[in-house]
N, C-alpha and C positions, 0 to 999 in steps of 0.2 A: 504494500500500500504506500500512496504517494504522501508523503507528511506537507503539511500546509507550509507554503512560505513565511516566512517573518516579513510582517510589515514595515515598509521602510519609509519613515517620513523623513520631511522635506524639512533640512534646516535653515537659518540665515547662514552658514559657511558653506552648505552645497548650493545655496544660491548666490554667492560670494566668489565661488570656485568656478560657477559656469559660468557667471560675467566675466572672472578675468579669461577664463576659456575661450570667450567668443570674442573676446577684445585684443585677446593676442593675437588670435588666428587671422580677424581684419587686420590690423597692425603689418601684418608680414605679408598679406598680400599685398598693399597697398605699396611696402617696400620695394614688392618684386616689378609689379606694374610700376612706378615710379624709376627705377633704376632701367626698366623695357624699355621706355620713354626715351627716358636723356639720351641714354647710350644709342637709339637706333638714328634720331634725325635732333638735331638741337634747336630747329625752329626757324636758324637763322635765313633769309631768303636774301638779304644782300648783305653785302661789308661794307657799305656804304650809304647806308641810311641816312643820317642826316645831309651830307651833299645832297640822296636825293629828294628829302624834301625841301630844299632851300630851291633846287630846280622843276619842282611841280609845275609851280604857275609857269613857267616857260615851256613843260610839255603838252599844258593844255591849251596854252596859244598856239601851240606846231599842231594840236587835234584838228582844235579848230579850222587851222587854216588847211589844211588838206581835207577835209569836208569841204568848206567853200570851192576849194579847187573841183570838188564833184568828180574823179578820176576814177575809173571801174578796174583794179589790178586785183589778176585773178591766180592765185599760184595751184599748181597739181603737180604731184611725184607719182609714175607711172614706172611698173619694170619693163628693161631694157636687154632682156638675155639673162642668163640665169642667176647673176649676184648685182648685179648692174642699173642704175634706175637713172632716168632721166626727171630732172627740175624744169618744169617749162612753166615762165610768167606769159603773161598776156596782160597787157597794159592799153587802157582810151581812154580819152580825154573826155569831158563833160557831153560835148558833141558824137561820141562815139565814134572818133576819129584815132587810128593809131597812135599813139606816142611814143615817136622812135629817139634816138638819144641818147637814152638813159642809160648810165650806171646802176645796173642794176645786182646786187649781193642776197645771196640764199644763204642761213643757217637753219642750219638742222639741228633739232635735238630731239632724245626723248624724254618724255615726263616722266617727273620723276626719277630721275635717273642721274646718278655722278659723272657717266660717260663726259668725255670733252663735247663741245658742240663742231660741228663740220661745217667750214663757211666755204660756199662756195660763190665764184664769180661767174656771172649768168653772161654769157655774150647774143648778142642780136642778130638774129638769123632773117626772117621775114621782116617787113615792119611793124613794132608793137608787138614783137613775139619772142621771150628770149628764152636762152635752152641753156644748160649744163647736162654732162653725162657725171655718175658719180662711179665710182667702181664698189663692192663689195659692202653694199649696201644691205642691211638687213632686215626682214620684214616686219612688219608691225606698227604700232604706232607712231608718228614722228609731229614735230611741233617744227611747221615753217615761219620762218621770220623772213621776210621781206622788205629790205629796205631798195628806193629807185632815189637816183638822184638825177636832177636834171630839168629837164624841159625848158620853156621859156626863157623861166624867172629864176632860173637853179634850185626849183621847189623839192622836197622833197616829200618822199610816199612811204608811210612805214604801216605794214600789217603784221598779223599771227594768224596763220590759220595751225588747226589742226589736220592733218589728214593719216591716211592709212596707205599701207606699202603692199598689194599681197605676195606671195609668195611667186 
């Protein structure tokens, strides 16, 4: 035969003992999480923060004024053979006119990512149509930056697109 248990009440020290229990136990997680933190990305997004807000208001007068200019510059990264991609811009003017000229520069980069970035110089094939080949380019996401210099007024045209690379 089974003999009854002994009943076990509830003290103020086993209720003492499970608070530090549960408080130690968040305690060290928060450590673990907290140290996951730092150590993986430290936040920083530029070394240069304050220059760049002392130059804010002069990149939002350069927004500005390349809106006003109404310019349609369109970037795409297409593969070109099996490791290989080509940058082609295509650049017009408010009027939907080419705009040929230009100095135009391609960076590449991916998000998120420590890789260096890949700046390439775009040369002008057609009118308003400019091309790089890149070699050994890998597929997946990449971030184009676009900067055109030039035209008329020596204006200049800076975008980001995102685009995708496939295989």
């Amino acid at each position: 035969m089974t003999q009854p248990r002994a009943e076990r009440k509830i003290t103020g020290r086993t209720v003492l003992f499970w608070m530090i229990g549960f408080f130690t136990v968040i305690f060290i997680a928060n450590a673990i999480f907290l140290h996951l933190a730092l150590s993986s990305f430290p936040g920083v997004v530029t070394e240069t923060a304050y220059e760049d807000g002392l130059a804010y208001n002069d990149a939002i007068a350069a927004s500005r004024a390349q809106a006003a200019r109404d310019w349609s510059v369109s970037g795409a990264l297409e593969r070109a053979g099996e490791t290989a991609a080509r940058v082609e811009v295509v650049a017009r003017d408010a009027g939907d006119a080419p705009l040929s000229g230009l100095a135009v520069t391609a960076t590449l980069r991916r998000p998120a990512s420590p890789e260096a970035p890949l700046v390439v110089v775009l040369q002008e094939g057609e009118s308003g149509r400019y091309q790089a080949m890149v070699k050994d380019l890998a597929a997946g996401n990449w971030i184009l930056d676009l900067e055109a210099l030039g035209g008329q007024d020596g204006a200049a045209f800076k975008s980001r697109n995102r685009l995708y690379l496939s295989q």
